[in-house]
N, C-alpha and C positions, 0 to 999 in steps of 0.2 A: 523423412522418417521421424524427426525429431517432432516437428508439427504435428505430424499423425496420432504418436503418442500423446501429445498435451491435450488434442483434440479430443483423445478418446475417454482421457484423466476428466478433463472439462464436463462431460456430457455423459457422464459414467451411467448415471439414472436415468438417465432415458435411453440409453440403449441397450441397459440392463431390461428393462421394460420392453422394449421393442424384441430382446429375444425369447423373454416369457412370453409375448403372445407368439413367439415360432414356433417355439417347443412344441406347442398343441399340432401345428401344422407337418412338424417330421417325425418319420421315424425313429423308431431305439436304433437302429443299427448305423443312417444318414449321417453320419460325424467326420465323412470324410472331402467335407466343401465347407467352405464359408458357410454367409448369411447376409443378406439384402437388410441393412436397415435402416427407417427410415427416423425421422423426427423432425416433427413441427416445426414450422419457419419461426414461428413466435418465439421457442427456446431456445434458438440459435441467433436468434435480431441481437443485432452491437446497437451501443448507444451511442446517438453521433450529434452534430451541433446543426445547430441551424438560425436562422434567426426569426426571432419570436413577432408577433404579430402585435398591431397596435403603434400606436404611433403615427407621425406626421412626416413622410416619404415626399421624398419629389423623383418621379420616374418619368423615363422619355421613350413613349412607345411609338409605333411607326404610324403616317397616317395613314387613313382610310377615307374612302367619298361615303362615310355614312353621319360619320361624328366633325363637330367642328369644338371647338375651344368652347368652356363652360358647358358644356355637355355630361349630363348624368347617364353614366351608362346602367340600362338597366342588369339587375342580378337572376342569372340564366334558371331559366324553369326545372326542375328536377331534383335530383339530391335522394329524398325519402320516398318511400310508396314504390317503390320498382320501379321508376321511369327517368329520364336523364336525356341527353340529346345524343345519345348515340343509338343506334336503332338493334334493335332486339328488346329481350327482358331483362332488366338487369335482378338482382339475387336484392331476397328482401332482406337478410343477413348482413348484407354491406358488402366490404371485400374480400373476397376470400382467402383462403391460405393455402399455401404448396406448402410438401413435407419435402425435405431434403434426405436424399434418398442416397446411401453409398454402399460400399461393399467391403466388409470385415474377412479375414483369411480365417482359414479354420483353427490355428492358434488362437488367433484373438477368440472365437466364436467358444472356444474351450475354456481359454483362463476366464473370462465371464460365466460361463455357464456353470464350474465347479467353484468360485470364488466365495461363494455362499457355504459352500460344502465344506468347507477347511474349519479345524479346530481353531475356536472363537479364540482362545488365550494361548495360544501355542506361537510362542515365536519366530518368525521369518527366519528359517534356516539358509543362508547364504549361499551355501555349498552346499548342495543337494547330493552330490556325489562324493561320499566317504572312501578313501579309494587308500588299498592296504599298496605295501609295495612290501617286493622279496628281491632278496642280493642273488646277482647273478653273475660266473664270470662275464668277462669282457677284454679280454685281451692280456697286453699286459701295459704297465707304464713305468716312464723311467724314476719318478718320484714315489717313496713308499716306505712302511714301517720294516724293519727284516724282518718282522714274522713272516712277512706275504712275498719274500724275495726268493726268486726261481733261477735255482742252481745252472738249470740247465740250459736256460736260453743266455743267462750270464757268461756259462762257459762259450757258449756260439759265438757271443760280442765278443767276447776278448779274443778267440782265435782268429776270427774275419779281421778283428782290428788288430793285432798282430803282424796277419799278413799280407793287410794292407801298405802296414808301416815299413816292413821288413824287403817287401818282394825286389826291388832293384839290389837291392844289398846284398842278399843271398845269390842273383845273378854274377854281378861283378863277385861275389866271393868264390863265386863256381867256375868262373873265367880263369880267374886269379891260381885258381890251385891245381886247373888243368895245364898253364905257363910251367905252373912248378914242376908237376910231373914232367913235362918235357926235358926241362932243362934239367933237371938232375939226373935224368937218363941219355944227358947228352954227351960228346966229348969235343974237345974236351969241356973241362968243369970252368962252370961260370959261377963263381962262390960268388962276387958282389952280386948279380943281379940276383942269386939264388936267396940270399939277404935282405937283400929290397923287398922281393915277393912274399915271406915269410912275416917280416914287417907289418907289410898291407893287407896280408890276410890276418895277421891276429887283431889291428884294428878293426877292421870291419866285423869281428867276432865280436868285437868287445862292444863294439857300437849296436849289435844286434841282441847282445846280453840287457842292454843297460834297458830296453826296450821292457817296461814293466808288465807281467806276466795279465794283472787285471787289475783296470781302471776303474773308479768311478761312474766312468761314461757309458760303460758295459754293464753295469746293473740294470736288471730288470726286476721290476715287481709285479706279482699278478692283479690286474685291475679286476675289482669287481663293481658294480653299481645298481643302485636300486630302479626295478622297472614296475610300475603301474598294474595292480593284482585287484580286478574288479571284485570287488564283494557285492554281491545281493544286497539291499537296503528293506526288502519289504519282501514277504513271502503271501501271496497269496491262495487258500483253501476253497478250491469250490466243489460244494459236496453236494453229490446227487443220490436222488431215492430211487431207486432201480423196481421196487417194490410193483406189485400190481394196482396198486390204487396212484398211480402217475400214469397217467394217458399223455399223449405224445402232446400235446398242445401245451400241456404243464411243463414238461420238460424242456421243449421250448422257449416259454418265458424266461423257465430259470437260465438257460445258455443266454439269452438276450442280455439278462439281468447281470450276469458273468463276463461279457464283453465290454457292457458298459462299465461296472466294476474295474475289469483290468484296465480299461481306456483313462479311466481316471487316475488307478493307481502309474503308469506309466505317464502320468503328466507330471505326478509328484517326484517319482523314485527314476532314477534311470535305469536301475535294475530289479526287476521285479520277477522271484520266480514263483510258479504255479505248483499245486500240488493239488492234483485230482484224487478224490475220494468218493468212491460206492460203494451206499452203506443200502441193507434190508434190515435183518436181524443181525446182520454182524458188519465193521466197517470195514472196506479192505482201501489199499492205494492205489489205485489205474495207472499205468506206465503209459 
């Protein structure tokens, strides 16, 4: 791909040229294929090394039963005039040239073809697509200012995490006090063990109090974040004559004229919207 582009950089004017004469050969509306093009071998020859002629050479060619040593070999008939030792006619031109011939995607066949058409001093906008964004919820998160802190999922944390922390404790404290009932409805009375129980149950109250009502960990704040809000960059107006002096072949054009139009502006803008208008004596807007 990288090649491709340098290729294309390289040889820019002559395949600029080679699409000017297509243009004549397609139609206004044909913009949906490439384009075959070609260019002279001559403009695409590399220079390369060789070596140069002249000089005092010692070479060792194979032999032959025609030639012997000190033997002038004569210099073969042909060259100029059409004639040579190969049989046919050869081109009184010399040699000829093949064009190299390749095949451009319809991208490429676009940014050449409107590359002319862009504002001469208008600088190379980077970012094509201007793009607003609008805050939207998103959940919530546990990091955040208190303006945007949410009571009520806060309160959820802390009672889940509550009764996470709590649930075996309240078990054993509901064991413990169901002991007690027994034994104090017993007889007879068991006052030390009735004291032990009492004991163990107001620890584990106390150890269920000390249990802080809301943590830090429980906070929630409501997330919001900004998402991608396409704006239109370019509006386009195509205004038609509905009038009786437009016969349909006019109209026509002008639709043709309007596609190619929007085809160009949606190579510049990525969003481009239309606004139809039909006007006679008065303009109105077409939905």
């Amino acid at each position: 791909m990288v090649n491709r582009q340098r290729f294309l950089r390289r040889y820019k004017a002559q395949i600029k040229q080679s699409i000017s004469e297509a243009i004549n050969k397609r139609s206004v509306t044909d913009v949906d294929s490439g384009e075959s093009v070609s260019i002279p071998t001559e403009d695409i020859s590399e220079p390369m090394f060789h070596q140069g002629r002249g000089g005092l050479r010692h070479r060792v060619h194979p032999g032959n039963d025609h030639f012997v040593q000190n033997d002038r070999i004569e210099r073969p008939q042909g060259g100029g005039g059409g004639s040579g030792s190969g049989q046919g006619q050869a081109s009184q031109d010399g040699e000829g040239q093949d064009e190299f011939v390749f095949q451009i995607s319809k991208d490429e066949y676009l940014d050449l073809l409107f590359e002319d058409l862009a504002l001469p001093n208008l600088k190379q906008n980077q970012q094509r697509q201007l793009t607003e964004y609008k805050t939207h919820r998103a959940g919530y998160t546990a990091n955040g200012v208190p303006a945007n802190i949410s009571v009520v999922r806060s309160l959820q944390n802390s009672l889940a995490r509550r009764t996470a922390m709590t649930a075996g404790k309240r078990r054993e404290l509901h064991a413990l006090e169901e002991n007690l009932a027994i034994i104090s409805n017993s007889e007879p009375a068991q006052l030390l063990e009735e004291e032990r129980l009492r004991k163990e149950i107001a620890e584990l109250r106390a150890k269920i109090e000390r249990v802080p009502f809301i943590d830090t960990f429980d906070l929630r704040y409501k997330n919001y974040e900004k998402r991608p809000d396409p704006s239109s960059q370019a509006v386009m107006f195509c205004l038609m004559d509905v009038s009786g002096s437009m016969d349909q072949s006019t109209k026509d054009m002008a639709k043709r004229f309007y596609i190619l139009l929007y085809l160009f502006l949606s190579r510049t803008y990525k969003n481009v919207e239309v606004v139809y208008i039909r006007h006679h004596t008065q303009a109105k807007r077409s939905r």
